[in-house]
C-alpha positions as MATLAB code, in Angstrom:
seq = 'XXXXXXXXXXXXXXXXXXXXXXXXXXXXXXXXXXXXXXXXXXXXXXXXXXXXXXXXXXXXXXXXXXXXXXXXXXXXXXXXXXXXXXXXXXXXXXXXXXXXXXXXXXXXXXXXXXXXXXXXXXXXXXXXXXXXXXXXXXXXXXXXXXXXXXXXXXXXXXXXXXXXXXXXXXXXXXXXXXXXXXXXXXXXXXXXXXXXXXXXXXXXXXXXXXXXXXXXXXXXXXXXXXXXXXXXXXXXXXXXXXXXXXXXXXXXXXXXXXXXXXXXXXXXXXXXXXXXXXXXXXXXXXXXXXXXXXXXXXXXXXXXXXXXXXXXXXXXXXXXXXXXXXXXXXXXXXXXXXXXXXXXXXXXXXXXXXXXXXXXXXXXXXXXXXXXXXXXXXXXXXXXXXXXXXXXXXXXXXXXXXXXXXXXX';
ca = [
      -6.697  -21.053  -25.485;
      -9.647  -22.878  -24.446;
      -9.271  -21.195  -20.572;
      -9.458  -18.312  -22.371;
     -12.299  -18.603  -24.922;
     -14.311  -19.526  -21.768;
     -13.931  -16.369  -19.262;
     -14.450  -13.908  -22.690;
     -18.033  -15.704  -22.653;
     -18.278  -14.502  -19.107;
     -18.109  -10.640  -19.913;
     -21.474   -9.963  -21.998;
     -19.845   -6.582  -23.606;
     -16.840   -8.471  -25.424;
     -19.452  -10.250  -27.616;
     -21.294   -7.404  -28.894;
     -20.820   -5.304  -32.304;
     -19.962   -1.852  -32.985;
     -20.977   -0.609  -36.670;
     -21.789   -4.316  -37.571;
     -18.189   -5.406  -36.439;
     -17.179   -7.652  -33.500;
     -16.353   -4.820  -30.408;
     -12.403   -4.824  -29.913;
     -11.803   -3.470  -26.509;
      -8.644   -1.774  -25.993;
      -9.347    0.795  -23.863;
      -9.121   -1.289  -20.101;
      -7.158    1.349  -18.392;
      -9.810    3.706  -18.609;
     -12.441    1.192  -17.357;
     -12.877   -2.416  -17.691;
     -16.016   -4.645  -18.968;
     -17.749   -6.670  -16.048;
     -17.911  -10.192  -15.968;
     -21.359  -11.835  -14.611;
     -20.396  -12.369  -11.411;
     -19.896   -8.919  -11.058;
     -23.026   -8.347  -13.041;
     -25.313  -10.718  -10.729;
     -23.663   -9.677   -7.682;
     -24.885   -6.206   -8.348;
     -28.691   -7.293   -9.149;
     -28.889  -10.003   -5.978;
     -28.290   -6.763   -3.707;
     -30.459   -4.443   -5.292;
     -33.504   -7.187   -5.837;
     -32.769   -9.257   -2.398;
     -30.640   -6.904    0.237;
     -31.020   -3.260   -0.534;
     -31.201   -2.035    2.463;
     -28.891    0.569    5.049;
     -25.526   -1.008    5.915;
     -24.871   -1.219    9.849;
     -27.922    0.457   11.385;
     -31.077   -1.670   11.602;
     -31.893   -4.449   13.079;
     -34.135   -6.274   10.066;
     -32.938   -9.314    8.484;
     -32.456   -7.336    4.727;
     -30.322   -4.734    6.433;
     -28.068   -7.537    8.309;
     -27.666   -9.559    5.079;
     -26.593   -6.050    3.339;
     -24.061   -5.377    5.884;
     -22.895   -9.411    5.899;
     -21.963   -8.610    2.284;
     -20.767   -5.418    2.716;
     -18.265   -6.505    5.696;
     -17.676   -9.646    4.320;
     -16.058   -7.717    1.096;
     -13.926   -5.628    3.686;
     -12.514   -9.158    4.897;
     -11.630  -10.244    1.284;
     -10.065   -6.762   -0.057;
      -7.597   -6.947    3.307;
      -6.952  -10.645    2.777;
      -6.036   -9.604   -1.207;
      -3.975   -6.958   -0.079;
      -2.261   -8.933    2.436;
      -3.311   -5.806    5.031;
      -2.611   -6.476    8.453;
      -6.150   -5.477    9.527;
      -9.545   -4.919    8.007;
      -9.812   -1.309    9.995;
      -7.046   -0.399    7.494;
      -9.309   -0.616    4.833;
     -11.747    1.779    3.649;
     -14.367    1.458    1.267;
     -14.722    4.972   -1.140;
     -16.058    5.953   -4.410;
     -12.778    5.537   -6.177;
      -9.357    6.066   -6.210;
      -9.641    9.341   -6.696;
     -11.736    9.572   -3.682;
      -9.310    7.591   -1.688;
      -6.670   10.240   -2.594;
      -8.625   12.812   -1.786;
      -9.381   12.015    1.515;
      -5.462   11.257    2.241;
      -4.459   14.543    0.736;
      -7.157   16.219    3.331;
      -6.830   13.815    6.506;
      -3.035   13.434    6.418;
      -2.648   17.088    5.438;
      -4.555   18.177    8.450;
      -2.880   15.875   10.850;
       0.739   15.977    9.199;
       1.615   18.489    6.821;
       2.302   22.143    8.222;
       3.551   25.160    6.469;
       6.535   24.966    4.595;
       6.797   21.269    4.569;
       6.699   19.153    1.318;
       5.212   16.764   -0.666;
       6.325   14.820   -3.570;
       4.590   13.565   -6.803;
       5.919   11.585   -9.916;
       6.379   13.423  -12.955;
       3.707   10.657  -14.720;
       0.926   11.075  -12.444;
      -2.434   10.634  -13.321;
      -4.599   14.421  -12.495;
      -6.281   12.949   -9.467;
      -2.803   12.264   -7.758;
      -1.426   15.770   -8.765;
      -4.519   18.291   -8.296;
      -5.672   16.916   -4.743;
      -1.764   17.603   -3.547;
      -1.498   21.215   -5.139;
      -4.675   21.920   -2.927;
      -3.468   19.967   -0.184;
      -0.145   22.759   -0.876;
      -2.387   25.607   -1.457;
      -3.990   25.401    1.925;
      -1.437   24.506    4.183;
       1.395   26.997    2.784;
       3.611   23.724    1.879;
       5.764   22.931   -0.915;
       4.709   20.474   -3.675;
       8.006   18.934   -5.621;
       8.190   16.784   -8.597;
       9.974   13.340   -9.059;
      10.992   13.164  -12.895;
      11.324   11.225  -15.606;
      13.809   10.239  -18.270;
      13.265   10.150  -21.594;
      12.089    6.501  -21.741;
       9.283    7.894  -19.236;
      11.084    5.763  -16.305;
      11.168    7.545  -12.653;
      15.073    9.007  -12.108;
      15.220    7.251   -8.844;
      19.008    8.409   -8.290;
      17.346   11.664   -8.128;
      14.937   11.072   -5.108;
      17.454   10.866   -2.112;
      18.389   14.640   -3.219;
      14.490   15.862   -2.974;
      13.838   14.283    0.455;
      14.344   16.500    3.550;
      13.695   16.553    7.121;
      10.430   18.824    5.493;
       8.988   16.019    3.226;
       5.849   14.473    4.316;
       4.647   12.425    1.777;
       5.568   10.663   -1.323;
       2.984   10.023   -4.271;
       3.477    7.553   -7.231;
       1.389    5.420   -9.321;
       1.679    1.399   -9.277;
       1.635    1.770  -13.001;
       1.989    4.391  -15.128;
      -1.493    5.057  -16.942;
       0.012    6.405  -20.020;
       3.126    4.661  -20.006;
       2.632    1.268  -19.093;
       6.145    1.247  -17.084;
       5.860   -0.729  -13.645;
       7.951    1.674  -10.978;
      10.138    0.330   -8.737;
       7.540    0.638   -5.401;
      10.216   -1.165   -3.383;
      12.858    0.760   -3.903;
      10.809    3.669   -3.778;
       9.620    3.099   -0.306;
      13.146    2.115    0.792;
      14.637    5.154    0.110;
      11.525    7.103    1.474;
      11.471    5.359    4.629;
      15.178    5.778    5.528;
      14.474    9.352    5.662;
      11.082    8.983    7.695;
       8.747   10.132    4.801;
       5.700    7.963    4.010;
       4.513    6.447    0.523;
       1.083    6.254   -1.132;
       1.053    4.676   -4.200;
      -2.334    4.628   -6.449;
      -2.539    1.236   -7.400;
      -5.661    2.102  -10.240;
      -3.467    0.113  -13.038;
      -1.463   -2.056  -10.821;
      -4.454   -4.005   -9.057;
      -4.754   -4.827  -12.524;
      -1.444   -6.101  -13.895;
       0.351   -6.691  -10.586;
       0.591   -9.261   -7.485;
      -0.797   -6.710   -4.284;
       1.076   -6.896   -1.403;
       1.021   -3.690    0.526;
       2.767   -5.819    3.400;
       5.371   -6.854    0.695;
       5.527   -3.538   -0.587;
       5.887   -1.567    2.495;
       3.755    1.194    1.306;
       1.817    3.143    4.041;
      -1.044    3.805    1.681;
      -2.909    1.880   -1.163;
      -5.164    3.050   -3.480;
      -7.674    1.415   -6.556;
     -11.005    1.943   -8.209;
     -13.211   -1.029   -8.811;
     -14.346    0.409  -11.714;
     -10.831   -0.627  -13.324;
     -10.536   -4.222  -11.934;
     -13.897   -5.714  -13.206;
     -16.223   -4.196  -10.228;
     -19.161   -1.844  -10.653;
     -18.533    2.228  -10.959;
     -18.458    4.270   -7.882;
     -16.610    1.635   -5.585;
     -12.871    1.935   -4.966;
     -10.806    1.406   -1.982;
      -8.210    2.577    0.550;
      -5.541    0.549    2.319;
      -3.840    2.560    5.087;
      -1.270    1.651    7.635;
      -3.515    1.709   10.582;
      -0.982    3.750   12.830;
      -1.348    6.777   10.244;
      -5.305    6.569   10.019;
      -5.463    6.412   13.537;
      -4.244    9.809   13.927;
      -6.008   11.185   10.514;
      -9.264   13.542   11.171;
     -12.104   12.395    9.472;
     -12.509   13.595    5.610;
     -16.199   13.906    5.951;
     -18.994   14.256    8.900;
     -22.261   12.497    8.824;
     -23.942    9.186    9.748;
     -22.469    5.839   11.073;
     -18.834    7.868   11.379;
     -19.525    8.931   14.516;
     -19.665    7.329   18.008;
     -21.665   10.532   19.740;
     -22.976   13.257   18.867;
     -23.679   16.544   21.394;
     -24.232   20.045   20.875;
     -21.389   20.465   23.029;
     -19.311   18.259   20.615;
     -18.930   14.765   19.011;
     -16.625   11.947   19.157;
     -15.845    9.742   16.046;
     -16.238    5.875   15.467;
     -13.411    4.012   15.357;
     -12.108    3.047   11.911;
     -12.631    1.901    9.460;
     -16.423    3.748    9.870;
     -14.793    6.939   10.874;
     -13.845    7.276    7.396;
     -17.301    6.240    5.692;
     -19.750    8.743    6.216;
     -23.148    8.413    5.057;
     -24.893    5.984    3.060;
     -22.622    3.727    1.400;
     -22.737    1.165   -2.266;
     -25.024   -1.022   -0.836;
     -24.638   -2.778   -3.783;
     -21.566   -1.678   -5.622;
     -19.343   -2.529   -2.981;
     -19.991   -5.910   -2.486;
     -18.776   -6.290   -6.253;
     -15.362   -6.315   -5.242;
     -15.341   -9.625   -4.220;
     -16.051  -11.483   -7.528;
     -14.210   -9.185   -9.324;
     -10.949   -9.867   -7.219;
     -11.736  -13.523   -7.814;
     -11.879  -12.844  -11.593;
      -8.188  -11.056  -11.424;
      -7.456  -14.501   -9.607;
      -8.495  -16.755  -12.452;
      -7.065  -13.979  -14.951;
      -3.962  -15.149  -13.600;
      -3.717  -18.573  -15.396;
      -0.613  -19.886  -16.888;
      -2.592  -20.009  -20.280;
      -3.842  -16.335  -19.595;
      -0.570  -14.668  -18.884;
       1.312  -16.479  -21.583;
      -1.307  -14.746  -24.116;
      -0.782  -11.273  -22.876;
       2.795  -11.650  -22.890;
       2.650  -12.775  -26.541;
       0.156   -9.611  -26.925;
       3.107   -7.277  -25.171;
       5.776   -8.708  -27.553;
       3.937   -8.568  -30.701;
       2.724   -4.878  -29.686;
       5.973   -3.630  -29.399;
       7.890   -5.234  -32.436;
       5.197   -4.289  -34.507;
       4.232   -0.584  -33.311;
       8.646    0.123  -33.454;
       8.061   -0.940  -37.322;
       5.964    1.873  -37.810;
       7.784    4.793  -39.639;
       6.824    8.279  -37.572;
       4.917    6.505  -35.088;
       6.839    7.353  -31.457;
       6.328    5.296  -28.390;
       5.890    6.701  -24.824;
       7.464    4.190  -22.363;
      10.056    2.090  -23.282;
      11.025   -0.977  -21.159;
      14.583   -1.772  -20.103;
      12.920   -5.237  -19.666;
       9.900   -6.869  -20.462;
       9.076   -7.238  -16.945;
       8.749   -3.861  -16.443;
       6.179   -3.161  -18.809;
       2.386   -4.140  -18.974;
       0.438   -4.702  -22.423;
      -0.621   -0.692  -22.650;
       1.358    1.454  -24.965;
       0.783    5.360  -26.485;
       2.120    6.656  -28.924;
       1.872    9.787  -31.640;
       2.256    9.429  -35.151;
       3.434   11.700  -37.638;
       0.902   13.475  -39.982;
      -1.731   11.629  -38.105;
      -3.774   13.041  -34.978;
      -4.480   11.291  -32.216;
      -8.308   11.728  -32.298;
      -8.382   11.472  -35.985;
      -7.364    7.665  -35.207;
      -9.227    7.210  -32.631;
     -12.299    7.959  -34.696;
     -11.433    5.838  -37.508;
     -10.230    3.207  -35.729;
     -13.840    3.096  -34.015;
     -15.461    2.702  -37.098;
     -13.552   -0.297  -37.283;
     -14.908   -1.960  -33.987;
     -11.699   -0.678  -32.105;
     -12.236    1.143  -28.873;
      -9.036    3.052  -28.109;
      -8.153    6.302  -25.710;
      -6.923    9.648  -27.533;
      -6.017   13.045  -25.426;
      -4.303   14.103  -22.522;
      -5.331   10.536  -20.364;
      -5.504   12.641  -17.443;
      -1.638   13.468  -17.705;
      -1.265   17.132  -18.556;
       2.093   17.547  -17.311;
       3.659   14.049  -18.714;
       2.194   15.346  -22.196;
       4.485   18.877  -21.449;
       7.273   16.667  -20.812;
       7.141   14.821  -23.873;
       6.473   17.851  -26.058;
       2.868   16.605  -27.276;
      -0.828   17.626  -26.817;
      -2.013   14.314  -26.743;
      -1.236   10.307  -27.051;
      -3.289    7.005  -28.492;
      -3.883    4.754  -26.044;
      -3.861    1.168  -26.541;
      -4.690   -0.842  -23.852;
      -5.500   -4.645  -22.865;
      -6.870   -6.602  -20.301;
      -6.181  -10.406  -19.425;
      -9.074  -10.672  -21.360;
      -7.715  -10.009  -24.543;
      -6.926  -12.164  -27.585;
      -3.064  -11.810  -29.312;
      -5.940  -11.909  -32.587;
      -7.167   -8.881  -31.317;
      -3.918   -7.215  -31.199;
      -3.791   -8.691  -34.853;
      -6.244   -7.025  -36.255;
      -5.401   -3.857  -34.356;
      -2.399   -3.284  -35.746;
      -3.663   -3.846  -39.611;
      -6.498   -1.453  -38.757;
      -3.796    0.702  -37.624;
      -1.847    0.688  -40.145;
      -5.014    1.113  -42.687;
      -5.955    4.345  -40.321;
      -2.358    5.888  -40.780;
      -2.201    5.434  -44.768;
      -5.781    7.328  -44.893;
      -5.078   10.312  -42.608;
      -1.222   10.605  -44.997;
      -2.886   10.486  -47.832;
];
């Protein structure tokens, strides 16, 4: 695993030590380590071209905005987007959902029409719908889940009416691990005029992006997830829909005039980028979608299969321990997996397994309702990157086991 040995040497954090043991990063889905790409990208626009995108004429501020734009052009040629006004540039994915759930809402959704969310959703694609609901007077409905955590799509044509508006579902399920069936999703959706967004904060990860592919009419990620810098994250949206979308928030560069009597708005993608924006965050995106690229080796993606496989075969062998999100196939599952274990809390783990050098999520992970549905008040996380060595899952699952036989005694 040579290919392998030499991209960990590109992401500083995977070499350091916690409590005098080599760090064992497990907890990707939350937020991933940076590579120095990413890294160096960030420090040549704060040292060289920190300046404000767009406005001035100076040679720093041009060079910013170069970069800046020049990252719009890559994201919609990832994406396979059909134009770079359908994509905007926010602080996140939860940002990106936000401003659908208050554009679209104010240009779509009326009183007593209906949205739809997945059972598994993450909080950021459940809250910023029930305001969305609150405010217009419409009615939020919930796609479920079986028992395996897997969406009941034969129960979707039956919740779609002339009254649905929207549809919302994750790429990936952040607790799960379970890749959803987007396609079919959008399919049925479609037939019956209603409109997808899918948040795509796992599945820029794990996944091939093709919003043209997957027919979805919005797209969202955090960069913060897919080897970028914090506070960057983007929206892809069909540029029909945007078009006729008020703008989320008023300020500079989103605007084309401004009067007393009134203003008119810049066309997109600005009109949805108010304000200053990550000069140098943004910009980020680029290297870290070429690191996803070269994540993708043959070498690479043979190891995290062997990871997934292992994973499962050896967390199933675990008397009491119960795992959320069971695959019908292999395909349809990506190397993250929670679980609960009898006489053993999830925190409890958590912190012993951190004295260990193993950083791993405990709690809700942002998915009250999916932890209601499964009768539980919290999960351990477990999840890898590309980046991540089948040794790694090794010693995991001894340290696991160790952590288990301490907390029953």
């Amino acid at each position: 695993m040579m290919q392998l040995e030499k991209i960990r040497q590109e992401f500083p954090a995977l070499g350091t030590q916690v409590y005098g043991k080599p760090l064992v990063y497990l907890d990707n889905a939350a937020t991933s380590q940076r590579p120095l790409s990413v890294i160096r990208k960030w420090e040549e626009l704060s040292t060289e071209r920190n300046a404000n995108l767009h406005r001035a004429v100076h040679r720093l501020a041009d060079l910013a905005t170069q970069e800046y734009e020049a990252t719009r052009d890559a994201v919609r040629q990832y994406l396979n987007a059909a134009s770079r006004e359908e994509i905007i540039f926010t602080s996140g994915a939860t940002a990106s959902i936000n401003l659908v759930a208050f554009s679209f809402g104010e240009a779509f959704v009326r009183e007593g029409d209906e949205i739809i969310v997945c059972e598994a959703e993450h909080h950021s694609d459940i809250v910023p719908w029930q305001m969305l609901c609150e405010r217009k007077g419409a009615v939020l409905k919930v796609l479920p889940v079986d028992d395996g955590g897997r969406i009941r799509l034969g129960a979707l044509p039956a919740l779609l009416t002339p009254r649905t508006r929207l549809l919302c579902v994750a790429h990936i399920s952040n607790v799960l691990g379970l890749v959803n069936p987007i396609k079919e999703i959008v399919k049925i959706c479609h037939s019956a005029g209603c409109p997808v967004l899918v948040d795509g904060s796992q599945g820029i990860v794990h996944e091939r992006v093709d919003v043209a592919g997957l027919d979805c009419d919005f797209y969202v990620f955090s960069g913060h997830k897919v080897y970028a810098a914090p506070g960057t994250g983007v929206l892809y949206g069909r540029r029909e829909l945007l078009s006729r979308m008020p703008p989320y928030m008023g300020g500079g560069e989103m605007i084309e005039t401004v009067r007393w009597s009134g203003t008119t708005y810049a066309p997109l993608p600005q009109k949805f980028e108010a304000g200053t924006q990550n000069i140098a965050g943004t910009p980020t995106l680029r290297p870290a979608l070429e690191m996803v690229k070269r994540l993708r080796d043959p070498e690479i993606l043979a190891e995290s299969n062997a990871i997934k496989s292992f994973m499962l075969n050896g967390l199933n062998k675990i008397s009491g321990l119960r795992l959320y999100g069971e695959p019908s196939s292999p395909e349809e599952k990506i190397p993250l997996f929670s679980f609960s274990v009898e006489q053993a809390h999830h925190e409890d783990l958590a912190l012993i397994l951190d004295k260990m050098g193993i950083a791993v999520r405990s709690g809700q992970m942002c998915a009250e309702p999916l932890m209601d549905r499964f009768g539980v008040t919290g999960m351990l996380r477990v999840s890898f990157a590309p980046y991540n060595t089948l040794q790694e899952a090794e010693y995991f699952m001894q340290s696991l086991e160790r952590a288990i036989k301490m907390l029953r005694g």
